[in-house]
N, CA, C and O of each residue as an XYZ file, in Angstrom:
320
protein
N     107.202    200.268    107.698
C     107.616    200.736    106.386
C     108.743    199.887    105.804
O     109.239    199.987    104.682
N     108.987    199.212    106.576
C     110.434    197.794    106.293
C     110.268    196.722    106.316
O     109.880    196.380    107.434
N     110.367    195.793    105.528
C     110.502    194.474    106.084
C     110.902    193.887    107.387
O     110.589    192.707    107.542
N     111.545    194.488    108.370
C     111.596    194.256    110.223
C     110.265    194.750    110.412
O     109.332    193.947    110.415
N     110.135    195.547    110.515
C     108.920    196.044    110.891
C     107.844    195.758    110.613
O     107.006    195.813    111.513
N     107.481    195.388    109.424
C     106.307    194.395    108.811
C     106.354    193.020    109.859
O     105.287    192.792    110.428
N     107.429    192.145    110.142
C     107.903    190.800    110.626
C     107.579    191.289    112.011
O     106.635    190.599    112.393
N     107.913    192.153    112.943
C     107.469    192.259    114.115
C     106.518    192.599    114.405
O     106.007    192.005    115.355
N     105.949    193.433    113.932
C     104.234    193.940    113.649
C     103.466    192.353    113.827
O     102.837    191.889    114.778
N     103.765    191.847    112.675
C     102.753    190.652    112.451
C     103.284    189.396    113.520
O     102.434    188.628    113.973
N     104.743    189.234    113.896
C     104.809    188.497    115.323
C     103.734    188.905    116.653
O     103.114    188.001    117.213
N     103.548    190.713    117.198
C     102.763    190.634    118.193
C     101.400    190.599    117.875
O     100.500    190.550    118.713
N     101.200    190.634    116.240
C      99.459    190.731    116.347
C      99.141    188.816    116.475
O      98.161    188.276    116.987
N     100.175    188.243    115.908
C      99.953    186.625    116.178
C     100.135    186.294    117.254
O      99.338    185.408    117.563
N     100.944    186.607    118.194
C     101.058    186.272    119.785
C      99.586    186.841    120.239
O      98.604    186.124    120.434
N      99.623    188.306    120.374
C      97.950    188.836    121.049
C      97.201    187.798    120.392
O      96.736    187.066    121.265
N      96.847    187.372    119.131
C      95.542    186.288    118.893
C      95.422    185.057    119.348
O      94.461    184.306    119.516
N      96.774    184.958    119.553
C      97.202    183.272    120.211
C      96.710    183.576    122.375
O      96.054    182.899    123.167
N      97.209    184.447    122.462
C      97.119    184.437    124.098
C      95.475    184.508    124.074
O      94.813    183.643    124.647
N      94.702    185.900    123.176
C      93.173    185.522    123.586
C      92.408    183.852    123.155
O      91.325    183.621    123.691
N      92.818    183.104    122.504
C      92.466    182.272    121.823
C      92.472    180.966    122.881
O      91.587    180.116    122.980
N      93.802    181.055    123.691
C      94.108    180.674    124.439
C      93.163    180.662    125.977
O      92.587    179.800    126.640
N      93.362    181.943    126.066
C      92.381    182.276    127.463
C      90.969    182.253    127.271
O      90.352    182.206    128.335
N      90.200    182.274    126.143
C      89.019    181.962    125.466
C      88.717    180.652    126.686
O      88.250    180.595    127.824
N      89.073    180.058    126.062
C      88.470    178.377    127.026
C      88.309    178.400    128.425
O      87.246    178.068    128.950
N      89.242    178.750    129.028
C      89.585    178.692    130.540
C      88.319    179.839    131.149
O      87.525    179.554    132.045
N      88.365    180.931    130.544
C      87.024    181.962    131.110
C      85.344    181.489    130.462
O      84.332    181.897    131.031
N      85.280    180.609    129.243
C      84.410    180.019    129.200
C      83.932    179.281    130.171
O      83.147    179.513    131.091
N      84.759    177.979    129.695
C      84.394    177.077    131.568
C      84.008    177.476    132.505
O      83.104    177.086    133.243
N      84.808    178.464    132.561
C      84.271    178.852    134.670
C      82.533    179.934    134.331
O      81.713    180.095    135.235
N      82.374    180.394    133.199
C      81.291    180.886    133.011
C      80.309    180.182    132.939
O      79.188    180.480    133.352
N      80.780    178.725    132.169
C      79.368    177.422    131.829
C      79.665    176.849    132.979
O      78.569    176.380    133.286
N      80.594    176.484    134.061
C      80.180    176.143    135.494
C      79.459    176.917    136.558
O      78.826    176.347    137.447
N      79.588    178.607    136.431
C      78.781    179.143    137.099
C      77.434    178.940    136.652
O      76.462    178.935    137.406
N      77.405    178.809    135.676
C      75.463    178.787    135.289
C      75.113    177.365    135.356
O      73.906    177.224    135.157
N      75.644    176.413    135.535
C      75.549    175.235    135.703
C      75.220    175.151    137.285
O      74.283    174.458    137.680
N      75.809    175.685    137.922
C      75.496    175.542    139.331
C      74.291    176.626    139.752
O      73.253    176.515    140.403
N      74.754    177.401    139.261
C      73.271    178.108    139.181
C      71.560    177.690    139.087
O      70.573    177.851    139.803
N      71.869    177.053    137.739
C      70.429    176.553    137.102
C      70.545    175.144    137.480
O      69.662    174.548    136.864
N      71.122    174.445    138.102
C      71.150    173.140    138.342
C      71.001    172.222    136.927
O      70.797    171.009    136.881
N      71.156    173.109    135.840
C      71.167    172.198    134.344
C      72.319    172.361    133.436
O      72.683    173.511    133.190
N      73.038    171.212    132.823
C      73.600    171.976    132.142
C      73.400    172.791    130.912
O      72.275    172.487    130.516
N      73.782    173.440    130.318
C      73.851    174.468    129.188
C      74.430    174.525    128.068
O      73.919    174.874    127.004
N      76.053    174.017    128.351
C      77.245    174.401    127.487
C      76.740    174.113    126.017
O      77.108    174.845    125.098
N      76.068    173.263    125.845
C      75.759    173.267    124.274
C      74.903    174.757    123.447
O      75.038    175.313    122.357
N      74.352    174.889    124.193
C      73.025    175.954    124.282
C      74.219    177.439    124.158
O      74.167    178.188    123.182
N      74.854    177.574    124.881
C      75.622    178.361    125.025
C      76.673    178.781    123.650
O      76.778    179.861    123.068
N      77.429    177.379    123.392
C      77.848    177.396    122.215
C      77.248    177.861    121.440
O      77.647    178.897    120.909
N      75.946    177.216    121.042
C      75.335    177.952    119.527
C      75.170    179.234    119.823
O      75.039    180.043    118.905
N      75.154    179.513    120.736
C      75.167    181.371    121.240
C      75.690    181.441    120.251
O      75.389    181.467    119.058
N      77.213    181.495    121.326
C      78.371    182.306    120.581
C      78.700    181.510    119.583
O      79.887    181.823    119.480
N      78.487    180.558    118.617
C      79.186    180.400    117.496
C      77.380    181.224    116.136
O      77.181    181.271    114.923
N      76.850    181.516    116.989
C      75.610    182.251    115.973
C      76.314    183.809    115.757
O      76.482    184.389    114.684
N      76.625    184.234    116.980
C      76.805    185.576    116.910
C      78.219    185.597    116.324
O      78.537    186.521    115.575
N      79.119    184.581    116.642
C      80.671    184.659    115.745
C      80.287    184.591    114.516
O      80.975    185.266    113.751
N      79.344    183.956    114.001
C      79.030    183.828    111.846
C      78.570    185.325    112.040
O      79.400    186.091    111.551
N      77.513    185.952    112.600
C      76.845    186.897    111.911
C      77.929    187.893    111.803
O      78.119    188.437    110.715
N      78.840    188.256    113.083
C      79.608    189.213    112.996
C      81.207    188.830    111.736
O      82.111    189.612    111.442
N      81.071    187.843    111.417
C      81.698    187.628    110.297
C      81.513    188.053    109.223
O      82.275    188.648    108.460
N      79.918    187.599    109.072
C      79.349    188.355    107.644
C      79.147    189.486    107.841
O      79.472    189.984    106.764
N      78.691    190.633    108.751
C      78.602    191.846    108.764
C      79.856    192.201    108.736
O      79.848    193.425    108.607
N      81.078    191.768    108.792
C      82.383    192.483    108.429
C      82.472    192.291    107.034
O      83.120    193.227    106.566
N      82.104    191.479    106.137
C      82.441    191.043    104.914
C      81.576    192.215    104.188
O      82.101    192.734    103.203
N      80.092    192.746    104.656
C      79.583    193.314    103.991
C      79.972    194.423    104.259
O      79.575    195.223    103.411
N      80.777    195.041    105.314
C      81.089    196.220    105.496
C      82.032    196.914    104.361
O      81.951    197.906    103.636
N      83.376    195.408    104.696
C      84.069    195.598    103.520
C      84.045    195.627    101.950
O      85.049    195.826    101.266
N      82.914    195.428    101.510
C      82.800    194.778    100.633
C      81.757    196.090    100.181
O      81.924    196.365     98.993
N      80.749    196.934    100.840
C      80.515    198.073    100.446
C      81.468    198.964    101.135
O      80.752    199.684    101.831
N      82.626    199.281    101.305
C      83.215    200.651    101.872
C      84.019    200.180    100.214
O      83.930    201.054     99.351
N      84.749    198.880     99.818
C      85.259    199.333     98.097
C      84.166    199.468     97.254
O      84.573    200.212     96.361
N      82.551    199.059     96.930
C      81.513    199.803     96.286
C      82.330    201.172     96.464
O      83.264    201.537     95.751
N      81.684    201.981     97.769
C      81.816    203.698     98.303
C      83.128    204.520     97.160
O      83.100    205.473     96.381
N      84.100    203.607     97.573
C      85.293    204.420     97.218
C      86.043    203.575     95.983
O      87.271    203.533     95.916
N      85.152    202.888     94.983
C      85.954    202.433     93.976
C      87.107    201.789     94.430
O      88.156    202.321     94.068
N      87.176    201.071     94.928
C      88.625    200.279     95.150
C      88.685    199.756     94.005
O      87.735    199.333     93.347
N      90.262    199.767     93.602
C      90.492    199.303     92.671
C      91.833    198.052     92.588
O      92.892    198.383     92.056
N      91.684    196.839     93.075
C      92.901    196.427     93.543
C      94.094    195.620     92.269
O      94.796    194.638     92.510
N      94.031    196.398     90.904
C      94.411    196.606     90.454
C      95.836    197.918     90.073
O      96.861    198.156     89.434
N      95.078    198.293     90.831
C      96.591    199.372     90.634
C      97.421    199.144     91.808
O      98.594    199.438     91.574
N      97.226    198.742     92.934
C      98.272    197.851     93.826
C      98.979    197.024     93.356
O      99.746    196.385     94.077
């Protein structure tokens, strides 16, 4: 409700995005080396377009969520 509080709020939500962002890579790897040793082939490309297919879609299904919940309820971001 304060300007501190706004500033620390948004310090730990940027640290939490930075540490997963961070650890992202390191648990990848050891996931595209287990299946690598697994399948005796590698993958990692294959893998990528996975997850960078399912990172767009779930992008746009947030956009449309948002984007009909102000349809629903008239947002009006004008009177803000």
């Amino acid at each position: 409700s304060d300007a501190i509080g706004f500033y620390i709020i948004n310090f730990l939500t940027g640290v939490s995005a930075a540490m997963f962002t961070i650890m992202l890579s390191p648990v990848l790897a050891d996931c595209y080396d287990e299946i690598t040793v697994k399948t005796n082939k590698h993958h990692e490309a294959t893998l990528v377009g996975f997850r960078n297919f399912f990172l767009r879609i779930s992008v746009a299904i947030q956009s449309l969520i948002v984007a009909i919940i102000h349809i629903i309820t008239f947002y009006n971001s004008l009177i803000m």
